[in-house]
C-alpha positions as CSV (number, residue, x, y, z in Angstrom):
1,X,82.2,81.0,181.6
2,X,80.9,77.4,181.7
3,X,81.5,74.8,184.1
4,X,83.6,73.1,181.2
5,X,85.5,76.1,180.3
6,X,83.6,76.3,176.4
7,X,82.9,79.7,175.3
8,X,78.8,80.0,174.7
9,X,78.9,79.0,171.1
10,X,81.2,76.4,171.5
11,X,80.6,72.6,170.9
12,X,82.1,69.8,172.8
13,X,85.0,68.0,172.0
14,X,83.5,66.2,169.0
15,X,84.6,63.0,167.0
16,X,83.0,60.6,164.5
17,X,84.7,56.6,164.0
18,X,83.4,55.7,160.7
19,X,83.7,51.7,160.3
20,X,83.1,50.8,163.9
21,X,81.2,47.8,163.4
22,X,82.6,45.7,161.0
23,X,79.7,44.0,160.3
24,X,77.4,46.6,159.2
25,X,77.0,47.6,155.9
26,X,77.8,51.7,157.4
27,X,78.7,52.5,161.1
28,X,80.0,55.6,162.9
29,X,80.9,56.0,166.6
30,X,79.5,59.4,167.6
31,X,82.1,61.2,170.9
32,X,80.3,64.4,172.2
33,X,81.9,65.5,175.4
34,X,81.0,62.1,177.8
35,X,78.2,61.4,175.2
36,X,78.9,58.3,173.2
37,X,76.7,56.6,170.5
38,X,77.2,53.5,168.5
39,X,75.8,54.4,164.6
40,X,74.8,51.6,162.3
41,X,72.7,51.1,159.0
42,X,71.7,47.8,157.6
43,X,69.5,46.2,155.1
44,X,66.0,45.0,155.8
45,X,65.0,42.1,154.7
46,X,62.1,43.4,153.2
47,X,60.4,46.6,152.6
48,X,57.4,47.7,154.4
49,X,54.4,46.2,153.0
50,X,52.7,49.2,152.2
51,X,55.1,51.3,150.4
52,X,54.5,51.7,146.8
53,X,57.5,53.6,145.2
54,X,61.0,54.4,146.2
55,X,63.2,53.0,149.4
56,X,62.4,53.7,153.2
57,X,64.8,54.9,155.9
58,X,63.7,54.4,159.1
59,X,65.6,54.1,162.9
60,X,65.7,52.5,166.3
61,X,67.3,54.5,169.4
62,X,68.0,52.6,172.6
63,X,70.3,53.4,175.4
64,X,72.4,50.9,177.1
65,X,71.5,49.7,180.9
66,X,75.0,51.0,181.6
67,X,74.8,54.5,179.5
68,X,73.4,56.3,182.7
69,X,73.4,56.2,186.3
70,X,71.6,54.4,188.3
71,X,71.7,51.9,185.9
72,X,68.6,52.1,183.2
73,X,65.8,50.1,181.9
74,X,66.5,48.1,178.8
75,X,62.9,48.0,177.7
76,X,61.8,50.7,174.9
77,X,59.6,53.3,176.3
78,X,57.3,56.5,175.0
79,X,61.2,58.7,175.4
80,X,62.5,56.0,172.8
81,X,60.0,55.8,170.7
82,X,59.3,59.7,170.0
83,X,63.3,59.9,169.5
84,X,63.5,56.9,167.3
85,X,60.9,58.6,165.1
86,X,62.7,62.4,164.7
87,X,65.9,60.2,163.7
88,X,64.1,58.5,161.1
89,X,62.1,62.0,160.1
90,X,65.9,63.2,159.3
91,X,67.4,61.1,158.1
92,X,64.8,60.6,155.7
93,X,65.4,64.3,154.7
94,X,68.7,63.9,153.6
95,X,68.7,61.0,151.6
96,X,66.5,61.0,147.8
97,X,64.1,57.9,149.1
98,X,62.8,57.2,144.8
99,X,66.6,56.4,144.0
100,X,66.6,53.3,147.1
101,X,65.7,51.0,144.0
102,X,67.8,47.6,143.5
103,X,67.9,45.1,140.9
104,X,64.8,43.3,142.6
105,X,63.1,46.3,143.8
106,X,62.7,48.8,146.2
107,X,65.6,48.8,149.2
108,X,64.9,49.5,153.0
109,X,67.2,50.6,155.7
110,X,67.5,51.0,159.5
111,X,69.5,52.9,161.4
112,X,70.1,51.7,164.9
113,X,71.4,54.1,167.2
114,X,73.0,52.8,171.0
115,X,73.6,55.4,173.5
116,X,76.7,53.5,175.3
117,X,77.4,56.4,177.6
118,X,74.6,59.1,178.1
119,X,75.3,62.8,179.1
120,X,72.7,64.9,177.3
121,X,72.5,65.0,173.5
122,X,71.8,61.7,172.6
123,X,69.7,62.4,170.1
124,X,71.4,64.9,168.0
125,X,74.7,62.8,168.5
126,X,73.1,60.3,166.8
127,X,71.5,62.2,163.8
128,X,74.6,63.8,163.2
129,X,76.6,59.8,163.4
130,X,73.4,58.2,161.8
131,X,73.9,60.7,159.1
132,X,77.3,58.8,158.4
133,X,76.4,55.4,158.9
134,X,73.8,55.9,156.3
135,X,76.1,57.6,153.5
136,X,78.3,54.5,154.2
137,X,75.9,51.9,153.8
138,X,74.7,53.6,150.5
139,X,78.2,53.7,149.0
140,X,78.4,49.7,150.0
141,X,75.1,49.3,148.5
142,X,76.3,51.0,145.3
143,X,79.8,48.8,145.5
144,X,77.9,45.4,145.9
145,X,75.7,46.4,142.8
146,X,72.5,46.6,145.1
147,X,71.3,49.5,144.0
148,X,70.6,51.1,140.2
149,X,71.4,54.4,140.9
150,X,73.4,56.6,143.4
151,X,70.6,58.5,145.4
152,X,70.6,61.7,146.5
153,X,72.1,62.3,149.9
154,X,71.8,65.9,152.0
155,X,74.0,66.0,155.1
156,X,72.4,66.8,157.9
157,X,73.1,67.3,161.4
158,X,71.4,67.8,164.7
159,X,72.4,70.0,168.0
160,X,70.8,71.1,171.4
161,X,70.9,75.1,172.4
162,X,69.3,76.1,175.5
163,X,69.6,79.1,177.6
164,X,70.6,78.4,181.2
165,X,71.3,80.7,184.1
166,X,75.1,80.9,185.2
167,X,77.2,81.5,188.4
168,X,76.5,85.1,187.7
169,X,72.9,84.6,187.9
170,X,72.4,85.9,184.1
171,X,70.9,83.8,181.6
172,X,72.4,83.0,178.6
173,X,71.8,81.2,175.6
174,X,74.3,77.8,175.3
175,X,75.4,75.6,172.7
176,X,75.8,71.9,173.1
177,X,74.5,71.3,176.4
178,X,76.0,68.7,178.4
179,X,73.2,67.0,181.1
180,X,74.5,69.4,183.9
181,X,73.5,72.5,181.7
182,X,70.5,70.5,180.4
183,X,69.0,69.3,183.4
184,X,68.6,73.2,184.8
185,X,67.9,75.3,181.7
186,X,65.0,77.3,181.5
187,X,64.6,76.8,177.6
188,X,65.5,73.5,175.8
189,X,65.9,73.7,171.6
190,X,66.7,70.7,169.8
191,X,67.8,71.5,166.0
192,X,68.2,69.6,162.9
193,X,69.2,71.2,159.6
194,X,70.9,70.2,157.0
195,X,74.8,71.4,156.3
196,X,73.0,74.0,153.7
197,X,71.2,75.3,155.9
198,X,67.8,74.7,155.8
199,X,65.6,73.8,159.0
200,X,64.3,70.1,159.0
201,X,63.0,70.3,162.9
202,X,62.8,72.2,165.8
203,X,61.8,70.9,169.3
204,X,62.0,73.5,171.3
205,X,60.2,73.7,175.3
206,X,60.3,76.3,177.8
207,X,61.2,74.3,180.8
208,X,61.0,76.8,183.6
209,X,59.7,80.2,181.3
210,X,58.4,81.0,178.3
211,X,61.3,82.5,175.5
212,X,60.6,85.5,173.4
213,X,61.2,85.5,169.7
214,X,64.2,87.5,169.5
215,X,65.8,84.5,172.3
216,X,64.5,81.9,169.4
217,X,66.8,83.8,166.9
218,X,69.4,83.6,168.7
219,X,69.6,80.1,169.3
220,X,68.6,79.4,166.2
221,X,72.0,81.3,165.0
222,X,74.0,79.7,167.7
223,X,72.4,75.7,166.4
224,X,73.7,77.0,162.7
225,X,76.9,77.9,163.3
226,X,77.3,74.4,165.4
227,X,75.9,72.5,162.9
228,X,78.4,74.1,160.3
229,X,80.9,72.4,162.3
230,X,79.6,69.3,163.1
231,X,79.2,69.0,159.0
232,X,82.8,69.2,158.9
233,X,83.4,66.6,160.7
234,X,81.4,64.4,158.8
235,X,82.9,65.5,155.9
236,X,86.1,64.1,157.0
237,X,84.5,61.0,158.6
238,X,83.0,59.4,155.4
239,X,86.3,60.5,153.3
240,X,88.1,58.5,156.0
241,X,85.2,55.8,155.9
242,X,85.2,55.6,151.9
């Protein structure tokens, strides 16, 4: 049993608020457990200079002063930056970057992702909402007659699975690790995958002992089945969001 009552493979209480910034062409407020992140996609100005064909998708990640205590640093760090770069990595993966073409050319979008409250999972709660805020801003894009085409789009989805030593002293592999299971667990896994099923990245690091392969499948299974579920619910986020 876990310290929040959750069965091994079960997820947090999980939520996604599509439209949560007004102002944003697509936006999501991401709830896992105490974990809370503020999704939104918007239109660069300009493309990157050096891109020759199709759109670009990239993302920022920050986390609020007040998302953790003691209160945090505002300025963006090497943490930030390597996380800001695997959001961009998937969400590029789900989305068919030659069909980001407008009327005047090729179209660029960010994803900004601010952690507003911070107990472990920030990132994959924000692939899984930036994975929203995205589809929105696209369907807005198509609506406002910036783009030529409908491109593409892949849900995908992102969750942590470690394996962490219980009250019983036996060590078991754990879905959806809050930061009091994260902080102690002897293997940390970080998976994205689209809601097919196919692997986009794994970022997985034996924090106190090395993991066999058999462990590795079974984690692998348990990050599936969670991010089957977490697809679901942004199924019904962007129908509510639409």
């Amino acid at each position: 049993m876990r310290s929040d009552g959750r069965r091994p493979d079960e997820l947090r209480p999980f939520s996604i608020e599509p439209g949560f910034i007004g102002s944003a062409l697509g936006s999501a407020l991401v709830t896992a457990g105490r974990t809370r992140v503020i999704c939104t996609a918007s239109q660069e100005a300009r493309p990157p200079a050096w891109l020759k064909e199709g759109g670009w998708v990239t993302a920022e990640y920050a986390m609020l002063p007040g998302s953790v205590r003691p209160r945090g640093r505002r300025e963006s760090g090497g943490r930030e930056k390597e996380i800001q770069r695997l959001i961009g990595r998937s969400l590029r993966a789900a989305i068919e970057l030659a069909g980001l073409i407008g009327p005047a050319g090729p179209v660029s979008l960010v994803v900004d992702c601010d952690v507003i409250e911070a107990d472990g999972g920030t990132r994959t709660a924000a692939i899984t909402g930036g994975y929203v805020a995205l589809f929105l801003a696209v369907q807005a894009l198509l609506r406002q007659g910036s783009l030529l085409q409908a491109p593409t789009l892949r849900p995908v989805a992102a969750v942590s699975v470690g394996i962490v030593e219980g009250t019983d002293g036996v060590a078991r592999a754990l879905l959806d690790l809050p930061y009091a299971e994260d902080s102690r667990a002897a293997v940390d896994l970080n998976v994205v995958m689209l809601a097919s099923g196919g692997l986009i990245e794994v970022q997985g690091t034996g924090e106190r002992s090395s993991f066999s392969r058999a462990q590795l499948d079974v984690m692998l299974d348990l990050a599936e089945r969670g991010v089957a579920s977490l697809a679901e619910v942004q199924r019904a986020a962007i129908g509510a969001g639409r």
